[in-house]
N, C-alpha and C positions, 0 to 999 in steps of 0.2 A: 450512373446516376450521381449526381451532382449532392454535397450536405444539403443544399437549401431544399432541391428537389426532395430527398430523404425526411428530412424534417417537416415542409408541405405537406406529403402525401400523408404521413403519418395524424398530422395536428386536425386532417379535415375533421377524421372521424374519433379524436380521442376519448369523447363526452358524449357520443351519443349514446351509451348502453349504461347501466345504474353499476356503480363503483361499489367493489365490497372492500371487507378489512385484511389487509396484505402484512405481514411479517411485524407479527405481536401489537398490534395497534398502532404502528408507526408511519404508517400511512394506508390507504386508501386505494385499490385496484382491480382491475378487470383485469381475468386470465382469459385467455383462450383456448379454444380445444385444442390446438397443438401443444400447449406446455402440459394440459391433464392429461391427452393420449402417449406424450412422451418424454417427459421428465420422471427420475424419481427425486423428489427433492428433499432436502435437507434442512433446518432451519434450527441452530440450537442457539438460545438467549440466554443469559445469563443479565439479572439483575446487579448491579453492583450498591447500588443506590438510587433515594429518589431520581437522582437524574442525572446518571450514568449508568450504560447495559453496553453489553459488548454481543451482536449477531455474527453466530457463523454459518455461514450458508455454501451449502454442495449440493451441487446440481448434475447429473448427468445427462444433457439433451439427444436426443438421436435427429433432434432438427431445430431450425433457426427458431425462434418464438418472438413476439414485443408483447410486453405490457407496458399500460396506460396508468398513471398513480396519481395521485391528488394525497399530498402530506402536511401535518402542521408544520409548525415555524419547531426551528431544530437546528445544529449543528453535527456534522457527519463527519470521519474521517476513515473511511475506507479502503481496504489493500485488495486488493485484486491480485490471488495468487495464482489461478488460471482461470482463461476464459476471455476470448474476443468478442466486444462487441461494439454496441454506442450508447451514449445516453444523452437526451438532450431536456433543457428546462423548457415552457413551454413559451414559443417564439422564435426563441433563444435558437442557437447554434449547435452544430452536431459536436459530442465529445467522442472520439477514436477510444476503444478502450483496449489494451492489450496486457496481457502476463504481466505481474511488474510495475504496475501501475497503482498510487497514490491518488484519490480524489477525495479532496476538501469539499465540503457542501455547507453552504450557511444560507438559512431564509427566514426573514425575523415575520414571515405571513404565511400561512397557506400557500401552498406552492402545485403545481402540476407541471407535468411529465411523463418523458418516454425513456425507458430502458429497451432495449434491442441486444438478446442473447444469444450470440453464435451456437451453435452446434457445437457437442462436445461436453469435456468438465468443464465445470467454475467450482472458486472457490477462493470466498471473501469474507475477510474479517472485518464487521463494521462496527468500527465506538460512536456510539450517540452520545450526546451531549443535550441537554432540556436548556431554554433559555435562562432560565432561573441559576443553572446550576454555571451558565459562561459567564451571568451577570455576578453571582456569587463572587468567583475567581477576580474580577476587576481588570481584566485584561482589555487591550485598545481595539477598536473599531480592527475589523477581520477584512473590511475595505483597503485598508492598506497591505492587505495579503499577497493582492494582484499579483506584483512586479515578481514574485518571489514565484511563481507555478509558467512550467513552460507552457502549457496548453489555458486556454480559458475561453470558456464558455457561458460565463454568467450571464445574465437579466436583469433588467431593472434593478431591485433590491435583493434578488436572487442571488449568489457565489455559486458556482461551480466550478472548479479548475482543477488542473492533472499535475502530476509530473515521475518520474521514477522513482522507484522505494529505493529510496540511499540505503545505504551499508546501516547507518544510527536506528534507522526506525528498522531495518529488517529484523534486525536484532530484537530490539523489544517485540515485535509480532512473534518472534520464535519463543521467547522467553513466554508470553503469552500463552501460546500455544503448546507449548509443555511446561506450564505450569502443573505441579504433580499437589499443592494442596489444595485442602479441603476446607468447609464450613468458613466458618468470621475470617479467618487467615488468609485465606482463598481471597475474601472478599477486598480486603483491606488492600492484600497484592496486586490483583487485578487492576483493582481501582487506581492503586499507584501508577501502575503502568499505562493507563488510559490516561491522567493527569503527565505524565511525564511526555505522552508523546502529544498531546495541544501544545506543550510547554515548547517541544522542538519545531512545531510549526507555527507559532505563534514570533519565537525567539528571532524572527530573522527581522519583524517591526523595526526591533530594536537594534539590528546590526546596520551600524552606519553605511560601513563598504559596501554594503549592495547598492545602494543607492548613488554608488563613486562610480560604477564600471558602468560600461556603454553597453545597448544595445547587442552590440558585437561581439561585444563580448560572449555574455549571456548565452547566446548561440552556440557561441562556441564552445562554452564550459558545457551544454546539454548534447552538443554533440561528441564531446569528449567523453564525457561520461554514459553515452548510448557505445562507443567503443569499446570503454573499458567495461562492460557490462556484458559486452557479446565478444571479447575478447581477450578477456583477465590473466590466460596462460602462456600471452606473448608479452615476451621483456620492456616494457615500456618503460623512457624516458622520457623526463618535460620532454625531451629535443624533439627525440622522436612522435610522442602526441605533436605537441606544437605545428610540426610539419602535415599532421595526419588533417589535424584541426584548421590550421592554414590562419594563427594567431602565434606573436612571438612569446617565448618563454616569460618573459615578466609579463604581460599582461595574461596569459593563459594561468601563473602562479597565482596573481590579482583574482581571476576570475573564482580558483577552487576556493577557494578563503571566501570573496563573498556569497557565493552560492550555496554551498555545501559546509563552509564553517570549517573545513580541514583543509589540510595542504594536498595537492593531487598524489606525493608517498603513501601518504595515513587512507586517501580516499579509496586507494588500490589495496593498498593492504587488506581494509575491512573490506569490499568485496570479496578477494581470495579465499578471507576467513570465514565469510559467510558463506560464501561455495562449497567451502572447505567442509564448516558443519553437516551442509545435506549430502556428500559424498560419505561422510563415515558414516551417519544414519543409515543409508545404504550397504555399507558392509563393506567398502574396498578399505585393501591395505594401506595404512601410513604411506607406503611409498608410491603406490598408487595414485594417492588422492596428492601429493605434493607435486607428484608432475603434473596432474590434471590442470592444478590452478599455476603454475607455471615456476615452480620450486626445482632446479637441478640438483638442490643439494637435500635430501628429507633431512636430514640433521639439523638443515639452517630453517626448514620449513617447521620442524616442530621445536622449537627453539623462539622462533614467532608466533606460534599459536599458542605455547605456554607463556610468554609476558599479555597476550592477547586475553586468554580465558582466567587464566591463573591453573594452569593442568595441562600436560601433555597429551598429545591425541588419540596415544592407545588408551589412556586412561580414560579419556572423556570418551570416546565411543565405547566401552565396555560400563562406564557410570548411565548412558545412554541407554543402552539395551534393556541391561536391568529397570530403569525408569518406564521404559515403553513397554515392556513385560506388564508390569504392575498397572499403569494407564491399562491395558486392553484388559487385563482383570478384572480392575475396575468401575469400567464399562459394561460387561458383560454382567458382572454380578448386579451393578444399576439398573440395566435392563429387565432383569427375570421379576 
């Protein structure tokens, strides 16, 4: 079946059935009996302020589901850390959603739509944004966002577009995500960190050089970095990218700089390190985890994640444990 086919079939019947309230008032949806016969779902909200919340949501499907939404005017930016699927604005074009995936959403109107959730986990960290609170900020028309998202989907006055969680935002999601304080502190940090990552998608308006590289480019830096993404523990050089990518080294160096705002060394590195992270989380040894992400030497590997972190790796996986001890404490005792 074709997107447009996909997108049709779905749009006949979006409206025919009465929309109820989906995920804390933020929009508007009809479920259906396969997501209540087979999900258990998850949905935890955190307010930060008038108008910023950060949703996390876990789902575990035993089967495909769509839901139908209708939502106010809002700005979105959402990580997708498991969970295949689609989502489309209404009209509009089908968006591929897979693991790993960044999607920007901006709509200054009432808006409608399909989400389409694979079978399986999901699990997605979404920062809202209120009009009031983007107009606040004084930041530029989010139409010139386009050029900077591989995938795009938008509508009319609608934004949607995709592209890979780089290494910079991975990080602040992790940070998020083990965020270990409490009460107004809590709040202030969060929020920070919601403010910091508009600031890193916002940032690229203003980078001239994206707007210097061709087409061709562009490609090629997204297909470079779907490489080095599913590929991070083999020794790469520009040369070697460059040839994989089928772009020469100076324009391939052009490309990481405009796209990503690092050099393709720094882009690699923070991958590794962010590999690096969920591997000691997990419990494998320092040396372990330094071949994994593609380190022959652990001594030169933790030597780069101590200028990277400020802390050496046994240390950070043992500061680790202890934190996520305390988090599931935490949790437990919240609950009772």
């Amino acid at each position: 079946m074709s997107d447009a086919d996909f997108t049709g079939d779905f749009m006949k019947t979006i409206y025919s059935e009465t929309l109820r309230i989906f995920a804390a008032g933020h929009g508007n949806n009809r479920h259906s009996p396969v997501e209540e016969n087979n999900t258990t779902p998850s949905l935890l909200t955190e307010e930060l302020s008038d108008g910023i919340h950060i949703n996390r949501i876990h789902l575990e499907l035993s089967q495909d589901f769509t839901e139908y939404c209708e939502g106010p005017p809002t700005v979105s930016i959402a990580f997708v850390l498991n969970g295949k699927g689609k989502m489309a604005i209404e009209n509009g074009e089908v968006l591929d959603i897979n693991p790993g995936t960044m999607v920007f959403f901006y709509s200054p109107t009432v808006t409608r739509g399909m989400n389409f959730f694979g079978c399986g986990t999901w699990r997605i960290l979404d920062i809202r944004f209120s009009l009031n609170e983007i107009e606040a900020q004084e930041l530029p028309s989010f139409t010139k966002l386009t050029a900077g998202f591989e995938k795009n989907a938008s509508y009319s006055d609608a934004l949607m577009m995709a592209c890979p969680i780089y290494p910079p935002f991975m990080q602040i999601v992790n940070q998020i995500e083990e965020c270990q304080l409490n009460g107004s502190v809590r709040k202030v940090y969060l929020k920070a960190k919601a403010l910091e990552i508009l600031a890193c998608v916002t940032a690229q308006i203003y980078d001239c050089q994206y707007n210097m590289i061709s087409g061709l480019q562009r490609r090629a830096v997204y297909n470079a970095i779907k490489i080095i993404n599913n590929d991070y523990h083999h020794p790469w050089t520009i040369k070697s990218l460059s040839r994989a990518v089928g772009l020469n080294e100076r324009k391939l160096k052009e490309g990481f700089r405009a796209v990503v705002f690092r050099t393709f060394h720094q882009y690699l590195e923070n991958v590794r390190m962010t590999t690096a992270e969920d591997l000691l989380k997990k419990g494998m040894s320092v040396i372990e985890v330094a071949a994994a992400v593609g380190y022959s030497s652990p001594s030169h590997f933790s030597k780069r994640f101590r200028q990277h972190y400020l802390i050496n790796p046994k240390a950070w996986q043992a500061k680790y444990a202890v934190n996520h001890t305390l988090l599931k404490e935490n949790i437990t005792v919240g609950s009772r």
